[in-house]
Structure formats: structure tokens, C-alpha cells
N, C-alpha and C positions, 0 to 999 in steps of 0.2 A: 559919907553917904551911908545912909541905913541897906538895912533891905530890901524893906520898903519901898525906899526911893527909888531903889539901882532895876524892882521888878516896874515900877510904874515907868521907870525911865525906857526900859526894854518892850514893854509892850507898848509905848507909844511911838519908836522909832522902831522897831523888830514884829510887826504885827503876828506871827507868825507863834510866836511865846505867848500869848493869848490863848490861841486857837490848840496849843497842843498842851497847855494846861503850866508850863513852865513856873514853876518857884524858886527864888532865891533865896536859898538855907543859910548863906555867908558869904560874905565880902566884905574886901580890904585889898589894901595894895600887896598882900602877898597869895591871896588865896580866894577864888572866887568856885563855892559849890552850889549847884542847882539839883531840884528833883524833878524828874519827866513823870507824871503818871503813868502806870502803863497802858490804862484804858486807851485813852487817846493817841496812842504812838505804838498801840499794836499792828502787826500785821497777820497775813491769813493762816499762822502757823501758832498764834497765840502769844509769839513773842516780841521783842521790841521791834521796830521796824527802823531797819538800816540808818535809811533817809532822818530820823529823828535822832538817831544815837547822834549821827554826825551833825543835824543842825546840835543839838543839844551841845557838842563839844566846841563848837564854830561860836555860838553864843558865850559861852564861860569864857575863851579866850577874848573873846570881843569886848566883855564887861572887863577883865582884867586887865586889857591895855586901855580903857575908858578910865578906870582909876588911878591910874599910874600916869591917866594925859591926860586930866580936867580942862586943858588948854582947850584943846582938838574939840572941846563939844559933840562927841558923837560922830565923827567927821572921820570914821573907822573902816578900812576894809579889810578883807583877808586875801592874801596875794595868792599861795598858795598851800595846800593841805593833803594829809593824807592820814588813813586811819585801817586799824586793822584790830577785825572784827577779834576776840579769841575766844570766846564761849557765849550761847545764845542767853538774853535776856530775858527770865520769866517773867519778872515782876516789876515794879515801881525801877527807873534807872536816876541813877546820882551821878552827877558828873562833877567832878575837881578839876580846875585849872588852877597852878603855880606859879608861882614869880618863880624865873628861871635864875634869878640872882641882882645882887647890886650893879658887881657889873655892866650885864646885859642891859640895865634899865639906865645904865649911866651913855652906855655907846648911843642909848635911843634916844637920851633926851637933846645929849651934843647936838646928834643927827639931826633932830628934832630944829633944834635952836638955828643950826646953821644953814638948813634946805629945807624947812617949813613942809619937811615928811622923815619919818621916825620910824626903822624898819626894827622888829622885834620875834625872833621865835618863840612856841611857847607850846606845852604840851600838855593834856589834859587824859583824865580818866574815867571811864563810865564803868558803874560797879551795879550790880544786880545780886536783890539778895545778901550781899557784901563782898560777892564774888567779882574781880573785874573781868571786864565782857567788852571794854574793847579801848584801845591806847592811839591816843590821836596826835601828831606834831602840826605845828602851822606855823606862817610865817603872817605877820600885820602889821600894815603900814598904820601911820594915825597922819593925819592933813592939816595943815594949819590952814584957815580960812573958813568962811562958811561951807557949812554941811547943804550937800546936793538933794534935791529931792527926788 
């Protein structure tokens, strides 16, 4: 999957990535980066605004277990998360999400193959300026079956 594809894929299942200007700079199954503009995802301090750093990090991990489960069709949720903020965002934010390993992505698919849901952590980075501004962990299932609306 291009860029391209992975951004048109996210703004038509993730409406949300539209509206706050979201670009997919790369992806693949080891590494999915996006840029937040900061216009749109400022808040009343001039800086990023909370609520976007973390959809922004909740997305790259979303698109990264989507590459690694073309099965699942989009059929992705995040179970649970947590992120912490460590220095304010002036400008444009970039977020990195990683493949945590072979491993991990082998326990996911077993799981995957054998209960028709595929549990996975994964953790991403939003960087401002080139400064990182705040480190996010999450856990996401992927579903076999169709995707709900």
C-alpha cells in the first residue's frame, strides 16, 4: 500500500484525519509516520492541542496494525492507551509508530488465525520541531469478519 492509498484509506474509514489535515509521510509493515499540521490541531496556547497529539498517535498505531492485518479490512480497534505529554508542541507534529518486533507480530497473527481477534501493543512518537513532545503506548485488537459501521 502507497501513501497514498493508506491516507485515502484513513480518511474514508477515520473521518476525523480529513478534518485535522492528517498526512501519511510512510508506511510499511515496520513503520508508519504522519504529519498533523499545526494550524488545525492548535489550541488556545498556540500549541498542539492535546486531544490531536493523541488521536494523531491512536491513528499511526491503527494504520500499522492495518498493514500487518490486510485480512481484518479495517476491522481495528484500540483496546486501551496511554500517553504522556513531555514538552509543548509549537509547530507542525510528526508522529512515528513502530513494529514492536517479529515476534510480537507472530503472537498476533497465531491469535489472529486461531480466535478470529489478534491482540497487539505498540508504541508511537510525536516530535515537534524534531523535538519529541510526547510517547504514546497502546494495545489493538484487529477482528476477523466484517467491519461495523
Amino acid at each position: 500500500m502507497t501513501e497514498q492509498q493508506l491516507q485515502d484509506f484513513l480518511r474514508s474509514h477515520i473521518p476525523a484525519t480529513a478534518a485535522l489535515g492528517i498526512r501519511v509521510l510512510a508506511c510499511g509493515t515496520d513503520e508508519v509516520r504522519i504529519l498533523m499540521p499545526h494550524a488545525p490541531n492548535r489550541n488556545h496556547k498556540n500549541t498542539v492541542f492535546g486531544g490531536s497529539t493523541v488521536l494523531g498517535a491512536t491513528v499511526c498505531g491503527w494504520a500499522l496494525v492495518h498493514l500487518n492485518c490486510p485480512q481484518a479490512a479495517g476491522n481495528i480497534v484500540i483496546q486501551s492507551s496511554q500517553i504522556r505529554y513531555t514538552a509543548p508542541a509549537h509547530g507542525d507534529l510528526t508522529v512515528s509508530a513502530q513494529s514492536p518486533g517479529s515476534g510480537d507480530w507472530a503472537r498476533f497473527h497465531k491469535m489472529y488465525a486461531a480466535h478470529g481477534k489478534g491482540k497487539i501493543d505498540l508504541a508511537a512518537t510525536a516530535f515537534s520541531d524534531g523535538l519529541p513532545v510526547a510517547e504514546f503506548t497502546a494495545r489493538y485488537a484487529a477482528l476477523a469478519g466484517a467491519q461495523t459501521k
